[in-house]
Structure formats: structure tokens, C-alpha cells
C-alpha positions in Angstrom: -60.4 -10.8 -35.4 -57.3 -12.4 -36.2 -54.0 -10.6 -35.3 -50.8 -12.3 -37.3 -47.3 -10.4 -36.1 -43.9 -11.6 -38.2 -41.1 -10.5 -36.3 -40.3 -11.4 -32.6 -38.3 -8.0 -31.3 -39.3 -5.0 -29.5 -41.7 -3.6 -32.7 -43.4 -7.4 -32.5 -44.0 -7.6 -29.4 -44.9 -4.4 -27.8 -47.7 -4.7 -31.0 -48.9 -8.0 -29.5 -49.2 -6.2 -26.2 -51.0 -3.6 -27.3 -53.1 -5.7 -29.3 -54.5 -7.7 -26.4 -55.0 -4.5 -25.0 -56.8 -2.9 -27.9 -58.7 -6.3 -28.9 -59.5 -8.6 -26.1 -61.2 -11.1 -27.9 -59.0 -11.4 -30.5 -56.5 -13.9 -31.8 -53.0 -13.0 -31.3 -49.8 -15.0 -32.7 -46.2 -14.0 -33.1 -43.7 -15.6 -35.4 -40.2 -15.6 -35.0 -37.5 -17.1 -36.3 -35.1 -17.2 -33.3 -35.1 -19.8 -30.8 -36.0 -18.9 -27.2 -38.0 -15.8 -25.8 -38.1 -12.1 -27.4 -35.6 -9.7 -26.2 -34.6 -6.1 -26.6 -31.7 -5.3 -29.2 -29.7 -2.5 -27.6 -28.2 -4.1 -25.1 -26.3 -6.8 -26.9 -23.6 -4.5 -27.8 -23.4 -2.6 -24.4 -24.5 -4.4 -21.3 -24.3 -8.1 -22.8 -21.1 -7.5 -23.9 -20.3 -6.5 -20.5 -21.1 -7.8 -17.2 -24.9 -7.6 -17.6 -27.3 -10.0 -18.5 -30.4 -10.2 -21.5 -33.0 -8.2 -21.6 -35.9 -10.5 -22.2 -39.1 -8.9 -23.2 -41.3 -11.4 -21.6 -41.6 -15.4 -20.5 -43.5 -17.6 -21.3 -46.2 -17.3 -18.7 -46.5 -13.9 -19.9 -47.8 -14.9 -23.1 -49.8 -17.5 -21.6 -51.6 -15.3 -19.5 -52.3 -12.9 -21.8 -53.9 -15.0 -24.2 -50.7 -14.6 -27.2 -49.9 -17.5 -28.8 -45.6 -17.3 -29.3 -44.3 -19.6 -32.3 -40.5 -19.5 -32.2 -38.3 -20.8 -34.7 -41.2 -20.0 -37.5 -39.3 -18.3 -40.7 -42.0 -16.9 -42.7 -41.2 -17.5 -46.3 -44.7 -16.6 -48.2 -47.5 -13.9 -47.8 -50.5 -15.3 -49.6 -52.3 -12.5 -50.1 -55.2 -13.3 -51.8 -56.0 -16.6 -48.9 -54.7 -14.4 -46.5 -52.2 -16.0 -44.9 -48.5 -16.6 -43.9 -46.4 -19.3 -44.6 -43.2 -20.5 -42.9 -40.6 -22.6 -43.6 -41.8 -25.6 -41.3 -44.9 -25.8 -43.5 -47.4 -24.1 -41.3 -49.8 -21.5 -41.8 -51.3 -18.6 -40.0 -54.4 -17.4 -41.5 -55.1 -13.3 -40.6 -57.2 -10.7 -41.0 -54.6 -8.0 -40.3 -51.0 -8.6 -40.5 -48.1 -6.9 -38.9 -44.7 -7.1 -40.2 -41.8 -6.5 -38.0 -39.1 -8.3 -39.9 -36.2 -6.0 -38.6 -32.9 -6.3 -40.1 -29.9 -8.1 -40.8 -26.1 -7.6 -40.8 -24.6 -6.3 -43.8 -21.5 -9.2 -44.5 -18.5 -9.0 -46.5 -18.3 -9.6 -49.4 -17.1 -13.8 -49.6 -14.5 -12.7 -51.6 -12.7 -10.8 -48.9 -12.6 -13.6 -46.8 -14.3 -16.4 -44.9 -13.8 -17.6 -41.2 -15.8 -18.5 -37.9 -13.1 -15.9 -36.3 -15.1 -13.0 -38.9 -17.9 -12.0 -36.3 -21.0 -10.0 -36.6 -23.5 -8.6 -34.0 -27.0 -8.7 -34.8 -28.4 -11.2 -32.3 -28.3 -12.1 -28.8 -26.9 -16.0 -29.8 -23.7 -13.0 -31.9 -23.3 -11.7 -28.2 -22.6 -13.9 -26.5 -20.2 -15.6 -29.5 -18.7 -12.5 -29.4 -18.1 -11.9 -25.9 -16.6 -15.3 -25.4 -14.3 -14.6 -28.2 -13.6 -11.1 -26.8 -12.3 -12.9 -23.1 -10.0 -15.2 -25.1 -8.5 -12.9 -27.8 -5.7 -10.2 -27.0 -5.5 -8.3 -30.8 -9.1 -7.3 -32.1 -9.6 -5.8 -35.4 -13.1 -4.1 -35.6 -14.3 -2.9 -39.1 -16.5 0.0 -39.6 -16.5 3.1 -37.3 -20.4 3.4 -36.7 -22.2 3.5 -33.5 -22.1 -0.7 -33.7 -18.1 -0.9 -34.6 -17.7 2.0 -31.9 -19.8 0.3 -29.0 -17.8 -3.2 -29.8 -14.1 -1.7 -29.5 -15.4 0.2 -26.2 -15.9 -3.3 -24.8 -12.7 -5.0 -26.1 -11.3 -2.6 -25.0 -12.7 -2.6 -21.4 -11.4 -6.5 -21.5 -8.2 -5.9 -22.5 -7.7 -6.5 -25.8 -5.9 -4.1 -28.2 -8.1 -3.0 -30.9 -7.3 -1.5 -34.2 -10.9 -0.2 -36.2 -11.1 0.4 -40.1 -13.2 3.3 -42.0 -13.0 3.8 -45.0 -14.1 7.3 -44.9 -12.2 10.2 -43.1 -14.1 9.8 -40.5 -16.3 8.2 -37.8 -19.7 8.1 -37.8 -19.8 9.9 -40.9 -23.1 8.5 -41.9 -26.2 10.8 -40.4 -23.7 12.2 -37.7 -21.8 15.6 -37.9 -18.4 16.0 -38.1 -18.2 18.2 -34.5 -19.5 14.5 -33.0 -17.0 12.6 -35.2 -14.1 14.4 -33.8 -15.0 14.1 -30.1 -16.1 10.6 -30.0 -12.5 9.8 -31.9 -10.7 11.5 -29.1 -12.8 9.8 -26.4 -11.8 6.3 -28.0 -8.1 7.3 -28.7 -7.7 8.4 -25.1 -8.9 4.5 -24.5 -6.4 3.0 -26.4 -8.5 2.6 -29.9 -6.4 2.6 -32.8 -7.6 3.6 -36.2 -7.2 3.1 -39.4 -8.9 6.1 -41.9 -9.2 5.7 -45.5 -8.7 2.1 -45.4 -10.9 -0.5 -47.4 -9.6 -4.4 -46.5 -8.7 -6.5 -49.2 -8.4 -9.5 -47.5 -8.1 -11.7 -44.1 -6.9 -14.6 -44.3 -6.0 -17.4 -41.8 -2.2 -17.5 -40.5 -0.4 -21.0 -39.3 -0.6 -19.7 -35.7 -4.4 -19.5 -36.0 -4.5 -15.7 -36.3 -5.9 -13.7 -38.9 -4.4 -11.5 -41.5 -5.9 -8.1 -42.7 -4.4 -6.4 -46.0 -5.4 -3.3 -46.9 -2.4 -0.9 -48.2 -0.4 -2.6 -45.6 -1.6 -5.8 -42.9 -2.3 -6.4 -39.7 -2.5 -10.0 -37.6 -5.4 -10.2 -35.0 -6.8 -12.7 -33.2 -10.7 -11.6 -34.4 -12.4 -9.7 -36.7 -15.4 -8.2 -36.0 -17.4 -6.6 -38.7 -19.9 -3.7 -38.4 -20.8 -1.8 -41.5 -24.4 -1.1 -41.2 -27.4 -2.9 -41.7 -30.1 -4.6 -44.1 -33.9 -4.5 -44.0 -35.6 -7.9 -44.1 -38.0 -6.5 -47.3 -38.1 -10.1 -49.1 -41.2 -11.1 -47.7 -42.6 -7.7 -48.3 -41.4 -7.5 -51.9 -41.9 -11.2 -52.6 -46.0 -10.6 -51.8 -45.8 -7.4 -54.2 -46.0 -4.8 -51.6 -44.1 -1.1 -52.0 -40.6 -1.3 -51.2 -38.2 1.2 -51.1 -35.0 0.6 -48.6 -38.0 -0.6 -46.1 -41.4 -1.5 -46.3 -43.0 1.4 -47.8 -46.0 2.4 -45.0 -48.1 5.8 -44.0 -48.1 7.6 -40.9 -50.5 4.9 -39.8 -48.1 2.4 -40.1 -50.4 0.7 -43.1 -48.5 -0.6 -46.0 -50.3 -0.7 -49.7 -52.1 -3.1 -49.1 -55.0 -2.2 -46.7 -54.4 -5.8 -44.2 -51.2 -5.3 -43.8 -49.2 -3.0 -41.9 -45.4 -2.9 -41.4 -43.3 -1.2 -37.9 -39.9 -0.8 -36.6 -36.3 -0.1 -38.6 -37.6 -2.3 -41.7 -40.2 0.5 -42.1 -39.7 3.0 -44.8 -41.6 5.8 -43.0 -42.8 10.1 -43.3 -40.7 11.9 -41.3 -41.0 15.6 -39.7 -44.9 15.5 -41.1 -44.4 14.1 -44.0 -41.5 16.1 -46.0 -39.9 13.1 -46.7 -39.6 9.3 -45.3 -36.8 8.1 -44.4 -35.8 4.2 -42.8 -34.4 4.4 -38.9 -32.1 2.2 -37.0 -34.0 3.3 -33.8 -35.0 1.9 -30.6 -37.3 4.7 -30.4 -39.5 3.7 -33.8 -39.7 0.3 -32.9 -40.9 0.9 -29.6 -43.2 3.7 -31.1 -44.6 2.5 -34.6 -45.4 -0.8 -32.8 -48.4 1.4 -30.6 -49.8 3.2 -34.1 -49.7 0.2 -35.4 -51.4 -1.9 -33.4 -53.7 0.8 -32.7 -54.7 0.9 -36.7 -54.9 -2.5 -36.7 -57.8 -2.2 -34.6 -59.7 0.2 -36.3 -58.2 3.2 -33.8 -57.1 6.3 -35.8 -53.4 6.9 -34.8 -50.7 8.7 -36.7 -47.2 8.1 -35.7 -45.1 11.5 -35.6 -42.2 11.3 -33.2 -38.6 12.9 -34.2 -36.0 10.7 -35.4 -33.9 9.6 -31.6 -31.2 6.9 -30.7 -28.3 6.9 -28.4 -25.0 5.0 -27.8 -23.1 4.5 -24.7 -19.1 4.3 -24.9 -16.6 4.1 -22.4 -19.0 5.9 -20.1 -20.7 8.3 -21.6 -23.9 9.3 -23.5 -24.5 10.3 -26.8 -28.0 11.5 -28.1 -29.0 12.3 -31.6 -32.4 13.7 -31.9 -34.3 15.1 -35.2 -32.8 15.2 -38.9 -29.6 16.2 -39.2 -29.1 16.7 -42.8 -31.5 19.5 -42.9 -29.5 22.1 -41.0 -28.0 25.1 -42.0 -26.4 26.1 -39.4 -25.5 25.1 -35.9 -25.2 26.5 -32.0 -23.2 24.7 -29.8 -23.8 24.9 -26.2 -21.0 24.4 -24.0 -16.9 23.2 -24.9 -16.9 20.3 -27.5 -13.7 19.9 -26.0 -15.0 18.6 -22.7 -17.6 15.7 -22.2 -20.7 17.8 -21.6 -21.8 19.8 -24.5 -24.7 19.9 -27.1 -25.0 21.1 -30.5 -28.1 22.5 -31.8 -28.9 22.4 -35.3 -31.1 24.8 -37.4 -32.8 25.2 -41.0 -33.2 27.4 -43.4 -35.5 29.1 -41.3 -33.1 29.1 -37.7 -35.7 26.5 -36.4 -34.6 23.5 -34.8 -33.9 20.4 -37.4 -32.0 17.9 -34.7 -29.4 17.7 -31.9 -26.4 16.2 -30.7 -25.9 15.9 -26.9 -23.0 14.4 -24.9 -24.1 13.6 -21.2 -26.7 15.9 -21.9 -29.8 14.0 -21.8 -31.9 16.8 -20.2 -31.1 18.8 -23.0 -32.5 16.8 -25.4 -35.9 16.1 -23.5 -35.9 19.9 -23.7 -35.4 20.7 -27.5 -37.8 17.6 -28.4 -40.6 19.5 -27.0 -39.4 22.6 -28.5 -39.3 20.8 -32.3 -42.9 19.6 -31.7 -43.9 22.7 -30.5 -42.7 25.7 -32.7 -39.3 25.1 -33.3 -37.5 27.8 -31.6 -34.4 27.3 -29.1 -35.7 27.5 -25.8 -33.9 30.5 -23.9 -32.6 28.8 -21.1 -30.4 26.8 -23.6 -29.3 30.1 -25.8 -27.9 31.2 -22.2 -25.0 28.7 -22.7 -24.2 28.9 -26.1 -20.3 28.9 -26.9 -18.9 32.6 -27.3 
């Protein structure tokens, strides 16, 4: 059997992993277009940024031993379905019988028109982290554009080097897409407290480059910083996908099993367009959690295993501190129960359907408590009592 994976981060290689595991015999190879070994995403915008180091995913020996061949620097550009194989850019090919895509995502850019400069930065990858963070040490005036978990994590660690940072939504609010408003108004609080400034309502116009090598931001009125950095969301890599005819629909359009529509080829991680909550409706996740999940059902369908994947919606962000956890589908609730003061740093909000059973959480330093109501969604539902003991009066 050969095993073909596209995509080199946590979803590809936790598949091959599994793979070896699942297939012995088998031929394993992973393509990726970055230079250098796999590592996991999550930390380029909190420890990377920081003081820490990489988080590599494996060596090279690693591979070796296992018996998984690792092509870096391999841009697939072609899924020839009907010889089954993949082409990349450097004119190779790697002939499969079951394929994994694990493609990921890319930055979403401004548009060119706004403005071009090496000083416009993006964080996607770990060769962006450490651009940024060198640019971070130098720079005294940051401007950082889009208030989502990305734009929030990056002006927590400006701001932790010094740097004065003003951040740009145009909504009303942070983290207004997914997260509730109760979440929004703490986590703006938390980063005002830390010196954030922001800017609400405010679309840029423009940056341009200044004489003294700074650049300028107009909007309805202008700003001069020393770096932009740019952080409004996210696109899935579908080309390849939609180029070899498959179902695409803001992600790879796969089953519970991870198995796109065509029967060889199966798809994991954020670039998947996936059921969610058993099926009432799919939905495309910037999560950790799927990548490191769908990459096991997938690899287990791969090998002929039956395996569903059917785990809640979960990420979390760290800033200035403290923990945030978002767990189930928030846009399904109809009400709420908040646990504790959303005026301190230890709370959790509880939301609930139609039917007052659990749709998703928010938690603040409250990890426990969402280990808690994960097993109550997958069970029946149903707050568990110790929790309704500390629900605000």
C-alpha cells in the first residue's frame, strides 16, 4: 500500500505516524513545501514570539527510523487522478493508492492596493516568527490590524517587548467572529490594562512609507508606526483540491471519516470542510484540536479501519497570562449561564440551545471546567451540578 500525505504540519504528520502504526509494511511519504523539519503552529505566536523556542514535531532520524520518507520543499501543483498521482512543482511524482491532503492554510493579505512593504508582516509560519520577532525587538510603535485571537496574541507580545501598539477592527468589537460579546469585553479590558490601544470601526485606507523610514496608516485619521502587522483571518489551501475536481466548499468537502468524494482521497486538519455536533451541519475550524484529531480518523480510514471523527469544536489563546477556552458551537445558543464574575479573571460562561442543553463554552483560567462540560456535551448535554453551584446571582 502506498500512503501519499500533502501537507507537512501537525494533521500531516501525526497521519504519517499513525500510518506506520496502522500499516507497517506500507509506503509512507510526506510533502511539504517548507524548508526544514515539521513543526506545530500554535506556538509561533505565543512562545516563539517570546523567549521559547520551536516546537519541532520530529528529526530526521525520526523519520528514518520509522520507515517515512520526508520530501521538503515539494509544492504539490497537480492531482492526477485518473494515474493516481501527485505532482510537484520540482517535476516529481508520487504515485498513491490513498492520498491525504493536509494543505492547511494561508494568511489572508491586503489587498495590494492598500499598500506594499517588507515592514507589512504576517504570521503564518515559523520562517514569519521569527521575521517578526526580530522586527518586534527593533521597533518602538507597532500597528497590529485585526482584533482576532492572531492580532490579539501578537500585541500581547509587543507589548511584553516594549513597543506601544495601536490594533484596528473594523467591527465594534474584538473577536467578534465565533466569540461572544461577554468574551469580547473582557479580553479588551485585559489588553487595555496592558497598554493596548484600539482603534474600533476603523478600515485602513492606506500605509504608506515616510522619509524617516516609518510607516503611515490612514483611516479617518493616520497614524506613523514603525511595523504593521496584519492579522485578519485565514484561507484554506483548496486549489489543489478544486483543481483535481473534488467538492469544495470553504474547505475540502469530506465525511465523518475524513474521505473526500473521491473514495482515494481523504482530506484533515483546518482546510477540511467537516460535520459538526453529528452531523447538523459542517463547518471549517481553525483548531489545533481537528488537526491533531482528524489526522487519527483519517489515517485510520486510510487503512481500511472504520473510524468516525466526532469531537466538539475546541481552541484556546494565551494573552498576557492568561487562558482562554472556547469549546462547542457557539452560534447555536439561546441563552447563557455564567459561572463566576466576568469582571475578574476566572469565570466561565455556559451556553445553551433551544432545548437548555449545552451548545459550547467560554472559560477564562478555567481549564477544569471545560474538561468537565466536554464530557457533559458528549454525554447528554445537561450542566453538570457541581458547575450550576456557582452560577452568577
Amino acid at each position: 500500500m502506498r500512503f501519499v500525505i500533502v501537507g507537512a504540519g501537525l494533521a500531516g504528520h501525526t497521519a504519517a505516524v499513525h500510518l506506520r502504526e496502522l500499516a507497517p509494511q506500507a509506503k509512507i511519504d510526506i510533502l511539504g513545501d517548507e524548508l526544514g523539519l515539521p513543526y506545530d503552529r500554535p506556538p509561533l505566536s505565543k512562545e516563539v514570539l517570546g523567549e521559547g523556542a520551536p516546537r519541532y514535531l520530529a528529526n530526521a532520524e525520526t523519520y528514518h527510523e520509522n520507515g517515512i520518507s520526508y520530501h521538503p520543499g515539494q509544492t504539490a501543483t497537480q492531482i492526477d487522478r485518473n494515474r493516481s498521482e501527485i505532482l510537484t512543482a520540482c517535476g516529481n511524482a508520487y504515485a498513491y493508492d490513498r492520498l491525504l491532503l493536509a494543505t492547511g492554510s494561508r494568511a489572508r493579505k491586503l489587498p495590494d492596493s492598500v499598500g506594499q512593504s517588507s515592514k507589512i508582516l504576517y504570521l503564518r509560519t515559523l520562517e514569519d516568527a521569527v521575521r517578526l520577532k526580530s522586527v518586534l525587538r527593533e521597533s518602538r510603535r507597532i500597528a497590529v490590524i485585526g482584533g482576532g485571537f492572531i492580532g490579539l496574541e501578537v500585541a500581547a507580545a509587543a507589548r511584553a517587548m516594549a513597543c506601544e501598539v495601536f490594533l484596528f477592527e473594523m467591527t465594534d468589537r474584538i473577536l467578534s467572529r465565533g466569540m461572544p460579546a461577554i468574551l469580547s469585553r473582557w479580553a479588551e479590558k485585559l489588553h487595555r490594562l496592558n497598554g493596548v490601544q484600539f482603534e474600533f470601526g476603523s478600515k485602513i485606507d492606506s500605509i504608506h512609507h515616510q522619509d524617516d523610514g516609518s510607516l503611515r496608516l490612514r483611516w479617518n485619521a493616520f497614524a506613523d508606526v514603525d511595523a504593521v502587522v496584519v492579522g485578519i483571518g485565514v484561507q484554506p489551501n483548496t486549489q489543489l483540491a478544486s483543481d483535481a475536481g473534488l467538492d469544495v466548499d470553504d474547505g475540502i468537502v469530506v465525511d465523518d471519516r475524513c474521505q473526500t468524494s473521491d473514495p482515494a482521497i481523504f482530506a484533515a486538519g483546518e482546510v477540511t470542510s467537516h460535520p459538526v455536533l453529528g452531523g447538523a451541519f459542517r463547518q471549517r475550524l481553525e483548531s489545533w484540536k481537528v488537526a491533531s484529531g482528524q489526522s487519527l480518523v483519517a489515517a485510520k480510514s486510510m487503512a481500511g479501519i472504520d473510524s468516525h471523527y466526532a469531537e466538539p469544536p475546541w481552541l484556546w489563546s494565551d494573552q498576557f497570562g492568561h487562558n482562554i477556552q472556547s469549546l462547542g458551537v457557539l452560534q447555536n445558543a439561546d441563552r447563557s449561564v455564567v459561572l463566576d464574575d466576568p469582571e475578574t479573571n476566572n469565570w466561565t460562561a455556559i451556553f445553551l440551545d433551544s432545548h437548555d442543553k449545552i451548545a459550547g463554552a467560554i472559560a477564562v483560567n478555567n481549564g477544569r471546567d471545560i474538561s468537565m462540560l466536554k464530557r457533559a456535551l458528549l454525554h447528554d448535554g445537561i450542566i453538570p451540578e457541581k458547575l450550576l453551584n456557582r452560577a452568577a446571582r
